[in-house]
C-alpha positions in Angstrom: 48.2 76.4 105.2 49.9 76.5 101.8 47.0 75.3 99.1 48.3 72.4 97.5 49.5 72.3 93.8 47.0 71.3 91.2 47.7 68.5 88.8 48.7 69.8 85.6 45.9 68.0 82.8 47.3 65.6 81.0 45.4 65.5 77.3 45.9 62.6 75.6 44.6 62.5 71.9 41.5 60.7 70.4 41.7 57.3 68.9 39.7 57.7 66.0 41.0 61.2 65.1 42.7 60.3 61.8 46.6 61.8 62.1 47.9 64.7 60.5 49.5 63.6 57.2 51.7 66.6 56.0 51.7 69.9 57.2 49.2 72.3 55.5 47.9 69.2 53.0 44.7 67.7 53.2 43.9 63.9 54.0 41.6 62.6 51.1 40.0 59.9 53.6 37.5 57.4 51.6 35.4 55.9 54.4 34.4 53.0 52.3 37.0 51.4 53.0 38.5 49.1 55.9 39.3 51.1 58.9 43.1 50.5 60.0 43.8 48.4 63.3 46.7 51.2 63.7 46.6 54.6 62.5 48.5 55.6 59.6 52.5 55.6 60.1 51.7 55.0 63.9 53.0 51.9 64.4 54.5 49.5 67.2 58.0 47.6 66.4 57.8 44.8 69.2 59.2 40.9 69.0 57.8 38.2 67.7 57.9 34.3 69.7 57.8 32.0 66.7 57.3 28.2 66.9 58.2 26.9 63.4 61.5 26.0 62.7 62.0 25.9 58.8 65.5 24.4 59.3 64.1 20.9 60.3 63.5 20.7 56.2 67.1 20.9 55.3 67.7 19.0 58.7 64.8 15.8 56.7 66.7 16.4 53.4 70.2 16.0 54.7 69.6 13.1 57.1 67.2 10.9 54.6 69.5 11.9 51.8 69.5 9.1 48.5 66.8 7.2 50.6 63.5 5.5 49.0 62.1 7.3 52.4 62.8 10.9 51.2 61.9 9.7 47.5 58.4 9.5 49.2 58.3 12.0 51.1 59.1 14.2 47.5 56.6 12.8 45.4 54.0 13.6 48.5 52.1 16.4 49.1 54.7 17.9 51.8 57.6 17.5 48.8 57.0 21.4 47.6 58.2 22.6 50.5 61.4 21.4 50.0 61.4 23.5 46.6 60.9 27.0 48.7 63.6 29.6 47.7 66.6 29.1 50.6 67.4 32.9 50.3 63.8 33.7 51.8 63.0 31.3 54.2 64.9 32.5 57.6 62.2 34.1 59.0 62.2 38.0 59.3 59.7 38.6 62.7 59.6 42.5 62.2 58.9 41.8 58.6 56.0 39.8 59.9 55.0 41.8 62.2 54.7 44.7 60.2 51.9 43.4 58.1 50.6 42.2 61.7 50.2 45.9 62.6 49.2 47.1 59.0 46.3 44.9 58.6 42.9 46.4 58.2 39.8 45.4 60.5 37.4 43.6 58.1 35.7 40.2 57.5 35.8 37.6 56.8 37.7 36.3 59.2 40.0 34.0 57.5 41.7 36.2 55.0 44.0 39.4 56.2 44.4 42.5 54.5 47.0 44.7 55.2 48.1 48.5 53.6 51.8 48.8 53.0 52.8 51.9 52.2 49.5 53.0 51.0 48.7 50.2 49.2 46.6 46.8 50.2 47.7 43.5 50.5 46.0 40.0 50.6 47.3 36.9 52.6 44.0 34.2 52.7 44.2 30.3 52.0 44.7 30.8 47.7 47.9 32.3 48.9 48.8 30.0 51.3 48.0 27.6 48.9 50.2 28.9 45.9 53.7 29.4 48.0 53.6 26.4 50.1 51.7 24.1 47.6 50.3 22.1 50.3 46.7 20.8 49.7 44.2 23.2 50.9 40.9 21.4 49.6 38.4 20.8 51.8 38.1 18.8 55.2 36.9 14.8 54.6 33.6 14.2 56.0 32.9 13.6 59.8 36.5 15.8 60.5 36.3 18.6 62.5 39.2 21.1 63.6 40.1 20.9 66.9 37.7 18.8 68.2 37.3 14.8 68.2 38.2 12.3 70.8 40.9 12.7 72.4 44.2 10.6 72.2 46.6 9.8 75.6 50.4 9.9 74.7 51.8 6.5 75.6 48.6 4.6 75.4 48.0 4.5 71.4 49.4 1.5 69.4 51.1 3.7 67.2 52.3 5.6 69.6 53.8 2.4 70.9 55.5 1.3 68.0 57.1 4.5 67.3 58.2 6.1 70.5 57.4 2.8 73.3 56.1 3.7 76.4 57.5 7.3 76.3 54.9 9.6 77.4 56.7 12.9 77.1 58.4 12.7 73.5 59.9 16.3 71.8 60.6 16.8 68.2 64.5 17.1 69.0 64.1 13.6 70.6 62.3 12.3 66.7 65.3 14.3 65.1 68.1 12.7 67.5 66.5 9.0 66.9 66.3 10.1 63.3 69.6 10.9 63.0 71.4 8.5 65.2 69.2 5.1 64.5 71.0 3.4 61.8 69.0 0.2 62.0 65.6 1.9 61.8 62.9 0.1 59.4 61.6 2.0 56.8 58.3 2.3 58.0 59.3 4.2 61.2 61.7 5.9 59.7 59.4 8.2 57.0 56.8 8.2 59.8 58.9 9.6 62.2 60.0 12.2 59.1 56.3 13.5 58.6 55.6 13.5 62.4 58.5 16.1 62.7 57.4 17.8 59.2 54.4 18.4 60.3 54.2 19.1 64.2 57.6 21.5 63.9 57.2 23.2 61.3 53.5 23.7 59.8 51.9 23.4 63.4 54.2 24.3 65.7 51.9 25.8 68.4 54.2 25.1 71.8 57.5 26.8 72.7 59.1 23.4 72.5 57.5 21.4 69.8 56.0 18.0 70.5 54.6 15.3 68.5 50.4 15.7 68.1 48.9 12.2 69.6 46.1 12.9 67.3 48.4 13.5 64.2 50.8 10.6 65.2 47.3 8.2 65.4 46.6 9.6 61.4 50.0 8.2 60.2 49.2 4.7 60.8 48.2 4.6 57.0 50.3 6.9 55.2 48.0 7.0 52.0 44.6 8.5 54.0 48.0 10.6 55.8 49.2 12.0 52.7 45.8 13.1 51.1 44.5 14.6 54.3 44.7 18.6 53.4 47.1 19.6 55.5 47.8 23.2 53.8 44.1 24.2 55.2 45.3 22.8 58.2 48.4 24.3 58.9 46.8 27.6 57.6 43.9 28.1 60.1 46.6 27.1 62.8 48.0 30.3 61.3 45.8 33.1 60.7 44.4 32.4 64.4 46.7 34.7 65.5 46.9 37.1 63.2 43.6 38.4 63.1 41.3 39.6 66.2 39.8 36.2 68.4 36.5 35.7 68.2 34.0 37.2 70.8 33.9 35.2 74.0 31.9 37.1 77.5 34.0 37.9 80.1 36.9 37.0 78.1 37.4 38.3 75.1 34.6 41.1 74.4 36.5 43.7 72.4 38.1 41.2 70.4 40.0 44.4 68.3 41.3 45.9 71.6 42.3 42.6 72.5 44.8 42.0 69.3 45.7 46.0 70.0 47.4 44.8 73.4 48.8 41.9 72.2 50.9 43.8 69.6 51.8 46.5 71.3 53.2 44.2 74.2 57.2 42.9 74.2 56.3 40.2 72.5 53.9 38.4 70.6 53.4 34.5 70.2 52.2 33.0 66.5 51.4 29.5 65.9 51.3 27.5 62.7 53.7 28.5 59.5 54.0 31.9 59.4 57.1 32.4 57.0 54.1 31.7 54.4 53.4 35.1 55.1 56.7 36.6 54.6 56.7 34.4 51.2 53.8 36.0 49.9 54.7 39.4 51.0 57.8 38.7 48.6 56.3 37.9 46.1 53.7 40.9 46.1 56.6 43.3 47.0 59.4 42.0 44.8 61.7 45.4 46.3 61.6 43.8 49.5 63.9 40.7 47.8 67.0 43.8 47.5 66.9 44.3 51.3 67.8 40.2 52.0 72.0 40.3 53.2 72.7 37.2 51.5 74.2 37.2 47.3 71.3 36.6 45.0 71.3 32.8 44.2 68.2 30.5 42.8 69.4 27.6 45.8 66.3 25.9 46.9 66.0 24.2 50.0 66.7 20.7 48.3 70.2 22.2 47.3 71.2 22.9 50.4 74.2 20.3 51.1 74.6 21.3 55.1 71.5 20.9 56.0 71.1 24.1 57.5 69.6 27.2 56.0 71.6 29.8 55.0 72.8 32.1 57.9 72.4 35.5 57.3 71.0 38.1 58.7 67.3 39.1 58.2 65.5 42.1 56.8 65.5 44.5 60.1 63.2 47.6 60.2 64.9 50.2 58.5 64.8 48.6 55.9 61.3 47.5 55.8 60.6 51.6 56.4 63.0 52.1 53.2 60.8 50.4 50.9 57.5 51.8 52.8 58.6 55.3 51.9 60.0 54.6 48.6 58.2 56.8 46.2 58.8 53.9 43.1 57.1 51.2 45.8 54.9 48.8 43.5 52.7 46.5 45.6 50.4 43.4 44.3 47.6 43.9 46.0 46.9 39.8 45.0 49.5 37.7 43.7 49.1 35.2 40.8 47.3 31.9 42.6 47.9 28.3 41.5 44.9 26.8 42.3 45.2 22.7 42.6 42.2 20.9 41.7 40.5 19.8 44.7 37.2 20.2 45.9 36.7 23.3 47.6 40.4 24.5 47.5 41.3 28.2 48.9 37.6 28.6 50.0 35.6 28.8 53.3 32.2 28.2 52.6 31.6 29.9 56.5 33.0 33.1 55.1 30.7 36.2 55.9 30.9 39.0 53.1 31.8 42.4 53.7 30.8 45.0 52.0 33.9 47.5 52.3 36.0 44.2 51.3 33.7 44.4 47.8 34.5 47.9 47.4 37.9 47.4 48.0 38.4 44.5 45.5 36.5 46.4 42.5 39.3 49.6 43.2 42.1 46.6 42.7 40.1 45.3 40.2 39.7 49.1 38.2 43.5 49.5 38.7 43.1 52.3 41.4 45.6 54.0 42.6 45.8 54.0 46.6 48.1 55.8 48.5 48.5 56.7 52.6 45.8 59.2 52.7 42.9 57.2 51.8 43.0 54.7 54.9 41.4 56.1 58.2 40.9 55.3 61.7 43.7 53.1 63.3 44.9 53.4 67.2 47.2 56.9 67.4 49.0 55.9 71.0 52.3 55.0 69.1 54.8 57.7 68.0 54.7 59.1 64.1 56.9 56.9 62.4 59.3 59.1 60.0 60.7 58.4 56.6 64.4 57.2 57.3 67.2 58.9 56.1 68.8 58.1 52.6 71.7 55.8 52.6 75.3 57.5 53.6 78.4 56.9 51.5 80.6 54.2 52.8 83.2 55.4 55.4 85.8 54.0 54.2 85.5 56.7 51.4 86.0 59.3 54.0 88.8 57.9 55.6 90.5 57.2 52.0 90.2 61.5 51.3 91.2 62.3 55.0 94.3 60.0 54.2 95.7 62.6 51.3 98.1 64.7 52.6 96.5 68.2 52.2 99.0 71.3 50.7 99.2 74.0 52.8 97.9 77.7 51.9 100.3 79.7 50.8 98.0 82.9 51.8 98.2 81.3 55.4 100.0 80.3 58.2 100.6 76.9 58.8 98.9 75.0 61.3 100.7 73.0 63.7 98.9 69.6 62.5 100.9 69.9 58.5 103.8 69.6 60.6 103.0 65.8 61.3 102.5 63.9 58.5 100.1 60.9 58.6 101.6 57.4 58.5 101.7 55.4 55.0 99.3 52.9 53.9 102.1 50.6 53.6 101.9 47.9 56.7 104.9 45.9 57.7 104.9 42.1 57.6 104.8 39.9 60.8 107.8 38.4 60.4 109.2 42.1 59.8 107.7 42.9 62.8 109.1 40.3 65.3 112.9 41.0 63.5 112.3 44.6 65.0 111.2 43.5 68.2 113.9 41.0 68.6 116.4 43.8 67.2 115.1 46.5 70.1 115.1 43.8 72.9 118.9 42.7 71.9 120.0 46.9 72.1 118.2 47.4 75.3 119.4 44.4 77.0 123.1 45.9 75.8 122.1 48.8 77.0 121.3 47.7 80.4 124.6 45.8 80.7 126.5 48.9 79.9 125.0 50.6 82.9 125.5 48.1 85.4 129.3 47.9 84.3 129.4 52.0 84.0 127.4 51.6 87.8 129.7 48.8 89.2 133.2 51.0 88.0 131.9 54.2 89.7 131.7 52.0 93.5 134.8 50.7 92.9 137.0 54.1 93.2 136.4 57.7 94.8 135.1 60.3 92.1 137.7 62.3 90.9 136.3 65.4 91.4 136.1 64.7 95.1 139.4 64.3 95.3 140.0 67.7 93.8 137.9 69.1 96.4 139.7 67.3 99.5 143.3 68.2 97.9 142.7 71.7 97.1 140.6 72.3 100.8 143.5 70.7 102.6 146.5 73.1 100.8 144.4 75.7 102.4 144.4 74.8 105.8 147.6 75.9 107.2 150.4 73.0 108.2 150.4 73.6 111.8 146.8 73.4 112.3 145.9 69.5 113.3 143.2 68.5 110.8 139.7 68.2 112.8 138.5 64.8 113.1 135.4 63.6 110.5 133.0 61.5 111.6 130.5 59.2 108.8 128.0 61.4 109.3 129.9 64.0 107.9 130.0 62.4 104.5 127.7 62.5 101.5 127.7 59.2 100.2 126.6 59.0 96.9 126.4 56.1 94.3 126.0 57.7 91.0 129.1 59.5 90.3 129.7 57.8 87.4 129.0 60.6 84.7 131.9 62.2 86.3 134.1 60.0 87.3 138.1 60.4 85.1 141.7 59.3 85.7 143.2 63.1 84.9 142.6 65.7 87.7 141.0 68.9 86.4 142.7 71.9 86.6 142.7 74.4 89.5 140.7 77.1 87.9 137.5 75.1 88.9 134.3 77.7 89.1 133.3 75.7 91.9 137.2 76.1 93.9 137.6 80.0 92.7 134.3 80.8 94.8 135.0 78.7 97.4 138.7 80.5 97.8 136.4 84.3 96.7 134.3 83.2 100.0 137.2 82.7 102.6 138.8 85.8 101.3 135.8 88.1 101.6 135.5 86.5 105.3 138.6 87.4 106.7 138.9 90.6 105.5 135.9 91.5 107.0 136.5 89.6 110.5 140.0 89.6 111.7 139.4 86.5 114.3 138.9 84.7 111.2 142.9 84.7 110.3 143.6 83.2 112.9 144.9 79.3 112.8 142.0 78.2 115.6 138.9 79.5 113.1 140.9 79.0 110.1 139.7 75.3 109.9 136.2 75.3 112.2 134.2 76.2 109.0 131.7 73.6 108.9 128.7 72.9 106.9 125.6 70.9 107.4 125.9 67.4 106.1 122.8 65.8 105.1 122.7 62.5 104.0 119.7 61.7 102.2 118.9 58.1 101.0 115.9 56.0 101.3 117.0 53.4 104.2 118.0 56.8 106.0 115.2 59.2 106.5 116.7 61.0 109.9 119.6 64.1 109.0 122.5 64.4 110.5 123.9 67.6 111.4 127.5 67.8 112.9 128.2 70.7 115.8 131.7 71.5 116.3 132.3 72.2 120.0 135.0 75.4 118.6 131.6 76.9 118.0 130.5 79.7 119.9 127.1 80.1 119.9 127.3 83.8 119.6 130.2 83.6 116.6 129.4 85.3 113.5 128.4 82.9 110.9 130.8 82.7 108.3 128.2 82.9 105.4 124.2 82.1 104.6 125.7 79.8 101.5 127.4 77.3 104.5 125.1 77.8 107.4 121.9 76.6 106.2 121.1 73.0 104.7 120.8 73.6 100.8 117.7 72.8 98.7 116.5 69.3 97.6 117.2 70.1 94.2 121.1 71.2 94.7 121.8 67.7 97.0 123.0 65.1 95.0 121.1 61.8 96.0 121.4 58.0 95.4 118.7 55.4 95.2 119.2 52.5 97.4 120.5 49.5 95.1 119.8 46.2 96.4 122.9 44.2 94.8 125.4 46.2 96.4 126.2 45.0 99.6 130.0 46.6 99.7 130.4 49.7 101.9 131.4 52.8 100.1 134.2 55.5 101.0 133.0 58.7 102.4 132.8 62.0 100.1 133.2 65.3 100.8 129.7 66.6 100.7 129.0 68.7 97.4 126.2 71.3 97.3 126.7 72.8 93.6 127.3 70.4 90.7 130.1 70.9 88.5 129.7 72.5 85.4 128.4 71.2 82.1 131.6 71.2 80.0 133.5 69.4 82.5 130.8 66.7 83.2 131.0 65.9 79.5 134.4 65.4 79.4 134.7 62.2 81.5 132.5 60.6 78.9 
């Protein structure tokens, strides 16, 4: 028995084995600091499944526009959102998920830290706070996240007076009664404008966004609704996702793992608002801002006339790796916060402290200078991502030089290719264009006419050079000899004689005739029974008549024939090639029979073929 073939060991590298930076360099690791969820330049690029839809704020502006409802709604503390910059608000999901997959593993557990391109990066409540300028104080008393009693759609008065006795009610459906309600009240109308605010775009947490019974219930009195802090809110709705979950047994033990597996996947689902992050990564990497494929413009989302945000593309990932790698990168580690004063605003008084946080905010605060090598640990199962190439010239340079006509070298020989010169840059006009065309149809429609009368003339009479052939074959046969009698199938018949069709008779000093005569000649001298008047006329040829309704051939045998007689030649005893048989397509519109013809094996010669022209 053959042994069988052992399983080649597959090695697969260590986790915590900090990567190879450069080659023959040395990593200065500081161990102080956070660990990274992903190793240096190991990253994942996967999709994001976003809930918030930042256009429903152009959508409120445009459809409550010059109303004492969006007046309101303006002086409140939801009317700084409608002063974001319109240029950076479609939401970039690889540039979100790249600080996703940059963030370090530290405490506490509300604030995320990330190291882009070597250098950290805060996003915690403050900075929620300063882009969004939503109130992020603390909670009132007796309020709890995610807990109270619970409210039944359908069943709440407010509930009742805002949507009846719909149960199952979607943002779209608050936005089509929005839109298309002209005799809506006032007081409906700007609750139904903060419901959809609120529940689809700072707390979007389903795939298709539905009102919040418990938020609807809160905006029975729009005063306690409008000083609630809905920033803090809306933030831990957020950072949720981001960060690792907390530790639950049997579910959720290795919380880090956990988050691992859920960015590595296809995609990845985020709650809350989390184009605040992308905000505050713009404003800590102002470079990022030159990547955006829209024209540079201060339109906020109040100047937007369409109601729809601007719809342009979004920073993709090369272009995130462009300013990663860019030796001039400049990164705020912590942008400039504009605290509001409220009790307790930015701060989590549950916050643990951690002590490689501390070290890491004194190096910010000393003005240290951080750079790749410095981070360590991470997850090293994705590929080594590389520095992307620098930016090509445009092709449309290229193709300009390739247009010049290049000069030849006069030290060597020219290549085919000079021989052809390119086409101009000069383009012709449409209606140029269909002049031509109707020029080009006109000739070949002349053209076409010209044949069919050229085709028509040439059934109508017997080619001329036919009859040459039959008059000068019959002044050889002697007089008393009786002419044998031809049958059809004797005849070639052929329907495009017209190239040599004339009214003059050629002269007698044919090529074709003078061979023919040369032939009969060399024959008789060489067989005496030829002279005489019975074999003077029995030469006969093989008559093929080749069409395409006929596909059998017919071959006449005259009964003078001995089959022991000498043939009188190979050039008349044997049924001449394809190429030497003059054939005739089949036409259709001709329904008139046509004469028989002599049968012709060798066409006639050049110069006399141009002469019936």
């Amino acid at each position: 028995m053959r042994k069988p073939k052992s399983k080649k060991k597959v090695y697969v590298e260590d986790e915590e084995t900090p990567p190879q930076y450069e080659i023959g360099g040395s990593s200065s690791l500081d161990l102080r600091l956070p660990p990274r969820l992903f190793a240096t330049d190991r990253f994942p690029t996967r999709r994001l499944n976003i809930y918030s839809s930042p256009d429903l704020l152009p959508f409120i502006r445009n459809v409550l526009r010059d109303t004492p409802e969006l007046e309101t709604i303006r002086q409140s503390c939801f009317g700084k959102l409608f002063d974001l910059p319109a240029r950076q608000c479609p939401v970039s999901c690889k540039l979100i998920h790249v600080f996703l997959t940059r963030q370090l593993v530290c405490l506490p557990k509300n604030t995320l830290w990330s190291a882009f391109g070597g250098s950290p990066f805060r996003y915690g409540l403050e900075e929620f706070g300063t882009v969004t300028g939503l109130p992020c104080g603390s909670y009132p008393e007796r309020y709890t996240p995610n807990t109270g009693k619970a409210i039944v759609a359908g069943k709440d008065r407010v509930w009742k007076r805002l949507f009846g006795k719909k149960k199952y009610v979607t943002i779209a459906d608050l936005c089509r009664m929005l839109e298309t309600d002209k005799d809506m009240d006032g007081w409906n109308k700007i609750r139904i404008a903060l419901i959809i605010i609120f529940d689809g775009v700072l707390i979007a947490h389903k795939q298709e966004a539905r009102p919040t019974p418990r938020y609807v219930r809160m905006v029975e009195n729009l005063k306690t609704f409008l000083t609630f802090p809905w920033g803090r809110e809306s933030f831990l709705k957020t950072i949720s996702c981001m960060k690792p979950s907390k530790f639950v047994p049997k579910k959720c033990e290795d919380h880090v793992a956990t988050l691992v597996k859920k960015l590595k996947q296809r995609s990845f689902r985020l709650q809350g608002f989390p184009l605040s992050l992308q905000l505050v990564a713009f404003c800590a990497i102002p470079q990022l801002l030159d990547y955006i494929p829209a024209p540079l413009n201060n339109l906020t989302v109040m100047d937007l006339e369409d109601g729809n945000l601007p719809q342009h593309k979004s920073i993709n990932a090369i272009h995130i790796r462009r300013v990663e790698f860019d030796p001039n990168l400049v990164v705020t580690p912590i942008i400039t916060i504009k605290s509001q004063p409220q009790p307790g605003w930015g701060l989590f008084s549950d916050d643990v402290k951690d002590d490689s946080v501390i070290y890491l905010e004194q190096l910010i605060a000393d003005q240290h200078s951080f750079n790749k090598h410095m981070w360590h640990g991470g997850v090293t199962s994705e590929p080594i991502i590389k520095k992307p190439k620098n930016r090509s010239k445009k092709k449309s340079d290229t193709i300009k030089q390739s247009l010049k006509p290049r000069l030849p070298s006069a030290r060597k020989q020219r290549r085919i290719s000079s021989y052809f010169t390119r086409s101009t840059t000069q383009s012709f006009t449409n209606v140029q264009i269909t002049e031509m065309v109707i020029q080009i149809s006109t000739q070949m429609k002349q053209l076409k006419r010209e044949m069919k009368r050229r085709k028509k003339r040439s059934h109508a009479r017997q080619s001329s050079f036919n009859k040459l052939f039959s008059r000068r074959k019959q002044s050889n046969t002697p007089s008393h000899t009786p002419e044998p009698t031809r049958t059809p199938t004797d005849v070639l018949h052929n329907q495009d004689d017209g190239p040599m069709e004339t009214d003059v008779l050629p002269q007698t000093t044919s090529p074709i005739i003078s061979q023919y005569e040369a032939q009969l000649h060399r024959d008789s001298a060489s067989d005496p029974l030829a002279s005489s008047p019975a074999s003077d006329h029995c030469i006969h040829t093989r008559s093929v008549h080749v069409s395409s309704n006929h596909n059998n051939t017919c071959v006449h045998t005259s009964p003078d024939h001995n089959v022991d007689s000498r043939q009188v030649s190979p050039v008349f005893n044997h049924t001449p090639p394809i190429s030497q048989m003059i054939t005739h397509p089949n036409d259709a519109t001709d329904d008139y029979d046509e004469p028989p013809r002599t049968p012709v094996s060798v066409q006639p010669p050049w110069d006399e073929l141009s002469s019936t022209q």
